[in-house]
C-alpha positions as CSV (number, residue, x, y, z in Angstrom):
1,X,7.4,25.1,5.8
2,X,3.7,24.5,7.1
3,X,2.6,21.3,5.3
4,X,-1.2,19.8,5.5
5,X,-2.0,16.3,5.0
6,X,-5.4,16.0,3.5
7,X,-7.0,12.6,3.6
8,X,-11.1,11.3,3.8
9,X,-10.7,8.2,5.7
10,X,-7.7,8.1,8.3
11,X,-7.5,4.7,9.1
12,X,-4.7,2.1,9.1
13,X,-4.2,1.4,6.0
14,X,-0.8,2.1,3.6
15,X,-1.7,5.3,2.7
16,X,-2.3,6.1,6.5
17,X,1.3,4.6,7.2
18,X,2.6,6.3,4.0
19,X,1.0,10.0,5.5
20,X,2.3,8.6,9.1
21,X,6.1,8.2,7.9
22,X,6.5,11.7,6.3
23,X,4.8,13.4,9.1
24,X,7.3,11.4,11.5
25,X,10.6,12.2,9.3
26,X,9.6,15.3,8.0
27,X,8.3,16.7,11.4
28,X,11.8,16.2,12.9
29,X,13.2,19.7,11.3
30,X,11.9,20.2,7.9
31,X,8.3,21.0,8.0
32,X,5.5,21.8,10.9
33,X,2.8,19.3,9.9
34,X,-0.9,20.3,9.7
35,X,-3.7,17.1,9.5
36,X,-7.3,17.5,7.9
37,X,-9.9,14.3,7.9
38,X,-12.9,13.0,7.1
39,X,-13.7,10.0,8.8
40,X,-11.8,9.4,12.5
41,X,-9.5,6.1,12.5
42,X,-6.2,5.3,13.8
43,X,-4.4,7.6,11.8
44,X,-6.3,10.7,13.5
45,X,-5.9,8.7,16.8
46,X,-2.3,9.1,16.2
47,X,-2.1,12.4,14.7
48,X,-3.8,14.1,18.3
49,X,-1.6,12.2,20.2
50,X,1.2,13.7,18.6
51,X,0.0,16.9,19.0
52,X,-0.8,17.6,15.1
53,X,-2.9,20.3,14.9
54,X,-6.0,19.0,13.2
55,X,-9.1,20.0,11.2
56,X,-12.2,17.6,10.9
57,X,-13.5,18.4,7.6
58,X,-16.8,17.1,5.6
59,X,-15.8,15.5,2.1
60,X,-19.3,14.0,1.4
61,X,-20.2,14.3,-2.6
62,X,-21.8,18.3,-2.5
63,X,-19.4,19.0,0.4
64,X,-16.5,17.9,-1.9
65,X,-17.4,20.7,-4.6
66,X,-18.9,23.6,-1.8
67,X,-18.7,23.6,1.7
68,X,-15.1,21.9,2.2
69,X,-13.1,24.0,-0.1
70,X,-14.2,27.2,1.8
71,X,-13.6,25.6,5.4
72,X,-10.6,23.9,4.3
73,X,-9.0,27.6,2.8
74,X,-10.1,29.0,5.8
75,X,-7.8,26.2,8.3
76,X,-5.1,26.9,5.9
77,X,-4.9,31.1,5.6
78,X,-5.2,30.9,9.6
79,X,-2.1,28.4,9.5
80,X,-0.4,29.8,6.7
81,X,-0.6,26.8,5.2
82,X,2.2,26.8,2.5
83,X,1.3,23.2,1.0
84,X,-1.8,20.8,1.0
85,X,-0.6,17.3,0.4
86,X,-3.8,15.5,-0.9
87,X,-4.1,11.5,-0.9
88,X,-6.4,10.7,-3.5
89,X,-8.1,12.5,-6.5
90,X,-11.0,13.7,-4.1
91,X,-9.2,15.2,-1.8
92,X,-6.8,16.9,-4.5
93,X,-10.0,18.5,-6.3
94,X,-11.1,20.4,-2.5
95,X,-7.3,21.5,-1.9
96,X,-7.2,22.8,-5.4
97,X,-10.6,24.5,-5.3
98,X,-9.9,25.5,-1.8
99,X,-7.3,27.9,-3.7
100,X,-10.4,29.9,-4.9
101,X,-10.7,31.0,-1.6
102,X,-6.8,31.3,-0.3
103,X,-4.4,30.7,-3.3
104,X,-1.0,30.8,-1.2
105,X,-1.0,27.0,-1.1
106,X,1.2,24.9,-3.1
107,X,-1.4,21.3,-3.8
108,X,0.6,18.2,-4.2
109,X,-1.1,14.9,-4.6
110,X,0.1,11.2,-4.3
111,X,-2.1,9.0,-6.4
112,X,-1.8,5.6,-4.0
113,X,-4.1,3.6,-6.5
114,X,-3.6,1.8,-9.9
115,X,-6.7,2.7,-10.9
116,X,-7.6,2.7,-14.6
117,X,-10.6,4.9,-15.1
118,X,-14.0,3.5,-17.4
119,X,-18.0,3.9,-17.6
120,X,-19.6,7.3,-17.2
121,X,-18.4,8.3,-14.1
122,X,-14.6,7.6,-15.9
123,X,-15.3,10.2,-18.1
124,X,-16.4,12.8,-15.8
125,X,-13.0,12.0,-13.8
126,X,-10.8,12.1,-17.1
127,X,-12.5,16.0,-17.4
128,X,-11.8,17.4,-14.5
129,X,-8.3,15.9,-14.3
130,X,-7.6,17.7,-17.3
131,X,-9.2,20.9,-16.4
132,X,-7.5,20.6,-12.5
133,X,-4.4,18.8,-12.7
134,X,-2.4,21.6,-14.4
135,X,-2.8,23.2,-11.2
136,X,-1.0,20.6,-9.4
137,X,2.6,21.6,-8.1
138,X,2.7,18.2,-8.4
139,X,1.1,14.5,-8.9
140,X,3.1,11.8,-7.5
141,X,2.9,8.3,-8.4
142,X,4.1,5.7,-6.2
143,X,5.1,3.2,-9.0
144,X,5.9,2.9,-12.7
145,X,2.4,1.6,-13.6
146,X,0.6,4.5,-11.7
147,X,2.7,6.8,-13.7
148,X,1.6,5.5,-16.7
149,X,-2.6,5.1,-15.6
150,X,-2.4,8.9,-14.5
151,X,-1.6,10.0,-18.2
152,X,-4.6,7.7,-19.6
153,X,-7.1,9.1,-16.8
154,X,-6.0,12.7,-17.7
155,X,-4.0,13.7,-15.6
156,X,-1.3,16.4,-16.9
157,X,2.5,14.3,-17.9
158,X,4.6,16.9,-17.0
159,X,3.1,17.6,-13.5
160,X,3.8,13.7,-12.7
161,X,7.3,12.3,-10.8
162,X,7.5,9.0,-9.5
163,X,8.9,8.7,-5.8
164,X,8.8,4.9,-4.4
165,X,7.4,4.5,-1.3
166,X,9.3,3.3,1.4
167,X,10.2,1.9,4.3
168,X,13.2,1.5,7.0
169,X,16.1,-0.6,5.5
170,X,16.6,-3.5,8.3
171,X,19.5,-6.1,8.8
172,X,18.2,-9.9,7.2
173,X,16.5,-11.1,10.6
174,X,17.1,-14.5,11.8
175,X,14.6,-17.3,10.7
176,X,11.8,-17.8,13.8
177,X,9.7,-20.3,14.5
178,X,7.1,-18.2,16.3
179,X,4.7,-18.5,13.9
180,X,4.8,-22.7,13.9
181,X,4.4,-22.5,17.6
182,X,1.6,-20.2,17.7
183,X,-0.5,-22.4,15.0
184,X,1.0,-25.9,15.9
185,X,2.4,-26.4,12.6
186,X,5.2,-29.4,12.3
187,X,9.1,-28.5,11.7
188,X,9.4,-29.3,8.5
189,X,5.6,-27.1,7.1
190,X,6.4,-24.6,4.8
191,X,5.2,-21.1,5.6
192,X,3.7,-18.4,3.3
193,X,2.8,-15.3,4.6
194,X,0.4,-13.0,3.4
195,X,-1.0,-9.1,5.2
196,X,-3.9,-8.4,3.3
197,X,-7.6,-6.8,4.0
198,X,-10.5,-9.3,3.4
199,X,-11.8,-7.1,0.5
200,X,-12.5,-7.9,-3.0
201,X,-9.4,-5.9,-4.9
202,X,-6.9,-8.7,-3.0
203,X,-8.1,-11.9,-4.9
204,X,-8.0,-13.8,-1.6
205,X,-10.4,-16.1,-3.0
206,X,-8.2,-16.6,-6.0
207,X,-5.1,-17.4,-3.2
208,X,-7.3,-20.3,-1.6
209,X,-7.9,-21.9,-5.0
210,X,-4.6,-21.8,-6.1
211,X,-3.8,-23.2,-2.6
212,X,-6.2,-26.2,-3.7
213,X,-3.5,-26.0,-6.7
214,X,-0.6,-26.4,-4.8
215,X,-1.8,-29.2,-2.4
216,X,-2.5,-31.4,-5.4
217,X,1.5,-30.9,-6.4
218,X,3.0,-31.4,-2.9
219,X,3.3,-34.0,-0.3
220,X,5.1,-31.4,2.0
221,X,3.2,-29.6,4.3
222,X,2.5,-26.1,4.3
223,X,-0.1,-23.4,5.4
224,X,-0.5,-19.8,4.0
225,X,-1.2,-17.3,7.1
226,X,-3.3,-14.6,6.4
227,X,-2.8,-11.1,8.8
228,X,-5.9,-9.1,8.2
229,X,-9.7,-8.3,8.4
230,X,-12.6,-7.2,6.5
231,X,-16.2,-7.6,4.6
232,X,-15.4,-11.1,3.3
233,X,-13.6,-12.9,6.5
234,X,-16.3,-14.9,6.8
235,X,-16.9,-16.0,3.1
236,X,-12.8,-16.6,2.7
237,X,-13.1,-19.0,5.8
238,X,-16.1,-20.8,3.8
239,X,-14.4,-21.4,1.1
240,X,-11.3,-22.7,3.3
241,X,-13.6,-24.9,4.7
242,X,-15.6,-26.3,1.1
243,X,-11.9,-27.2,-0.2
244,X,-11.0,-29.2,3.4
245,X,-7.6,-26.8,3.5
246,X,-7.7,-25.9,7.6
247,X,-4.6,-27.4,7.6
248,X,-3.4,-25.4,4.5
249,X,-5.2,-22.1,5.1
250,X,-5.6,-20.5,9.1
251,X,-6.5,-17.1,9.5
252,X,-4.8,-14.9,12.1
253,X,-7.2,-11.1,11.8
254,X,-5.9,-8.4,12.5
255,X,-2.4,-7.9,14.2
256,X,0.0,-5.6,15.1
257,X,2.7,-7.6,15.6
258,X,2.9,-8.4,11.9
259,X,6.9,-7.8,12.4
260,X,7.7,-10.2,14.7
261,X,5.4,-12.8,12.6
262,X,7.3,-12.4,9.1
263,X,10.5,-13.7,10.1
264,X,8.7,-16.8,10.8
265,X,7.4,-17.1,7.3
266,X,9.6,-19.0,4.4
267,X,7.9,-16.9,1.4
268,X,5.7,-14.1,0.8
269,X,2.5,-14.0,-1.1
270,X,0.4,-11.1,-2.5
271,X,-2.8,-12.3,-4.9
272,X,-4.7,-8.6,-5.4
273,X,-6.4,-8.4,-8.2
274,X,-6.2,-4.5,-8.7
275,X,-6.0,-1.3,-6.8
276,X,-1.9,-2.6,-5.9
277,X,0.0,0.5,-6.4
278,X,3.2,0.4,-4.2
279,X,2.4,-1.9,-1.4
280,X,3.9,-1.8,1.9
281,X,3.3,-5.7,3.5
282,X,5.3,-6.6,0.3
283,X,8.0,-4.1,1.2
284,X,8.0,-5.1,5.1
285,X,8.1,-8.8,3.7
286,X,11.3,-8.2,1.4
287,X,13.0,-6.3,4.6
288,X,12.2,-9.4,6.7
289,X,14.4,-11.0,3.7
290,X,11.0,-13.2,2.2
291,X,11.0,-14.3,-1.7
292,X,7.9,-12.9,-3.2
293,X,4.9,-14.6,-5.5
294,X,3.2,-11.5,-6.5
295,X,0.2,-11.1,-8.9
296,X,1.1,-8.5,-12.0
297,X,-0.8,-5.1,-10.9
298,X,0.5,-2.1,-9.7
299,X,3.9,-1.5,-8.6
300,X,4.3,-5.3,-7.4
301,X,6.3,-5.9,-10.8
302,X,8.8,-3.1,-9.6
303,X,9.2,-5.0,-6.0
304,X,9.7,-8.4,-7.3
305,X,11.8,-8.7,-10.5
306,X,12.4,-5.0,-11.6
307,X,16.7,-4.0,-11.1
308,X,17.1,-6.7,-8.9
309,X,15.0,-10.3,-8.6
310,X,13.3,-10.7,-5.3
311,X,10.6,-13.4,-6.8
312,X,8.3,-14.1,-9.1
313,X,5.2,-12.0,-11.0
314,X,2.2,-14.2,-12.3
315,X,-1.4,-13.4,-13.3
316,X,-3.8,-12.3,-11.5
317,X,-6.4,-15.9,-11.8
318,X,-3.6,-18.3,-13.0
319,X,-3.9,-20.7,-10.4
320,X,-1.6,-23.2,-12.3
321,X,1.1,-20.6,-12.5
322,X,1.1,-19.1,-9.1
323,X,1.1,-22.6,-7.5
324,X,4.0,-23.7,-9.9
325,X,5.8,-20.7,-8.1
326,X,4.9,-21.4,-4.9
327,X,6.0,-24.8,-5.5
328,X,9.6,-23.8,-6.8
329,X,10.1,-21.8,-3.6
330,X,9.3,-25.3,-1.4
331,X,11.1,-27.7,-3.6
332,X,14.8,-25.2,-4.3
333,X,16.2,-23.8,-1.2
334,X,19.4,-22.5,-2.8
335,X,17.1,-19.9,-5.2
336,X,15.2,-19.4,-2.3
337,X,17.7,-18.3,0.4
338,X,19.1,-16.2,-3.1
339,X,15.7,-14.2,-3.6
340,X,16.1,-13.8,0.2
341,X,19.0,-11.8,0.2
342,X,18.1,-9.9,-2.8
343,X,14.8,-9.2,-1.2
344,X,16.6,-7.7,2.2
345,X,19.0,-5.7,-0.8
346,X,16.8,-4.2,-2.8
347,X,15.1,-2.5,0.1
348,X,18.0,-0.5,1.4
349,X,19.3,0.0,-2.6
350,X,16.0,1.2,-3.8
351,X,13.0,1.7,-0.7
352,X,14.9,3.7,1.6
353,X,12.3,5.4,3.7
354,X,14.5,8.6,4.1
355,X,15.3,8.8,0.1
356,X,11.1,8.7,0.0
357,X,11.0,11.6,2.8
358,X,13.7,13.3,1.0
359,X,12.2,12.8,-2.2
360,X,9.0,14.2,-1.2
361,X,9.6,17.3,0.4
362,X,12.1,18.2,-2.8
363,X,8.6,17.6,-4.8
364,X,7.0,20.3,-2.2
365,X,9.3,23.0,-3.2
């Protein structure tokens, strides 16, 4: 089966990794895999490396609705293209009006956002998923919530299954201090972890005032890392600075070594505000055995207290209630070596990578 992935931006971001994973697993001896882009990132840096064959394809606004369905039917009746797998609802209207021009194709799309639709350019949305999702094979959702947001922006029940994404199951690591060393942080700090872009949609300026929160509640130490980059580094480390929490707030950028720093983390936070669907840091964090404090959006309520309790789910803005949480981890080993466990569980019971390969290519047939 000749599968293309279909994607604008191909970055490094979890719907890269999601797109990266099936190409990986399903590449072994179920599918040949087939890559189509926009904008050139480390995802495309990877795909060419691994020999993908690859199409670089315009998805601008009037390219979206002309140009790029013809050039993109084109790439796929030359490569017998037998599915498009689009991420995101652009790229799921081109592969579905690319059918105009070679209808052999079988269109899935995974919908990788929690995204409820509103104003005028809602509406015009809500139309066209009605008038195109009915010719979906299929519309997956990575989480229960997504499920739920597709129906209300449109998009056709019966075409919708929920698959979970995933990620390798991994034996409960050993605790590691590597990330006290690297920061200088004394023996007894308590870590909290967090892998987030520094972008409005993940409430980091929300996480630094409940931090505020917590340090008026505690004598212990503790610092909250932050992994990541992005548009508002520089405001986040402002506001760090206003509240006098160096101590309690130090920012690491971007790494890659992100899984040899979460074992040397006591907790895990994750303070979006929207746009959550099914993340993978919070998955990575539970395999790496971390108690969660998650904000209620997307499919965070699913990874934390859904089937099996991993952690806690607060408000997106409650400061009070996210430090109380915080603080509860700190102050009661016992529930938190407990969470820990269930954490490391729930991924092998629930987020099995393979089960999300398997689950996937079923949906393609």
């Amino acid at each position: 089966m000749n599968v293309l992935y279909l994607i604008n931006y191909a970055g490094k971001a979890g719907t890269e990794k999601y797109v990266e994973n099936l190409v990986r697993i399903l590449g072994r001896d179920q599918i040949t895999p087939f890559f189509a882009y926009n904008i050139d990132g480390e995802l495309s840096e990877k795909m060419r490396a691994a020999g993908v064959e690859m199409l670089q394809l315009d998805m601008g606004k009037k390219a979206a609705l002309f140009s790029a369905p013809k050039k993109l039917a084109e790439f796929c009746r030359g490569n017998r293209i037998d599915v498009i797998h689009a991420q995101y609802p652009r790229e799921n209207l081109i592969a579905l009006r690319s059918k105009k021009y070679y209808g052999a194709p079988r269109v899935v799309m995974t919908s990788h956002l929690t995204l409820r639709l509103s104003g005028a350019s809602g509406l015009v949305w809500k139309r066209l998923n009605r008038h195109f999702s009915p010719q979906d094979h299929c519309v997956i959702s990575v989480c229960r919530e997504g499920h739920d947001i597709l129906i209300e922006n449109g998009v056709l029940p019966e075409r919708i299954k929920i698959i979970y994404n995933g990620i390798e199951p991994a034996p409960l690591p050993a605790h590691s201090d590597v990330l006290k060393k690297e920061l200088s942080l004394p023996d007894d700090c308590f870590v909290f972890f967090i892998m987030a872009r520094f972008a409005p949609e993940k409430g980091l300026g929300f996480l630094v005032d409940t931090l505020a929160e917590l340090k008026k509640k505690t004598d212990r130490p503790f610092c909250c890392v932050i992994a990541g980059d992005g548009e508002l580094m520089d405001e986040v480390r402002a506001q760090i600075a206003s509240l006098g929490l160096e101590n309690e707030c130090r920012l690491l950028g971007y790494r890659t070594d992100t899984k040899q720093l979460l074992p040397g983390a006591d907790a895990y936070l994750c303070s979006s505000e929207c746009n959550e669907a099914m993340s993978f840091a919070i998955l990575e964090a539970m395999n790496a055995g971390l108690p969660l404090v998650v904000t209620d959006v997307g499919g965070n309520r699913d990874l934390a207290e859904t089937d099996m309790q991993c952690g806690f789910v607060v408000n997106y803005g409650d400061t009070t209630a996210f430090s109380d949480k915080m603080k509860l981890l700190m102050d009661d080993p016992a529930q938190r070596d407990a969470l820990a466990r269930a954490a490391n569980d729930k991924v092998a019971k629930y987020f099995d990578l393979e089960k999300l390969a398997g689950d996937v290519c079923a949906a393609y047939n």
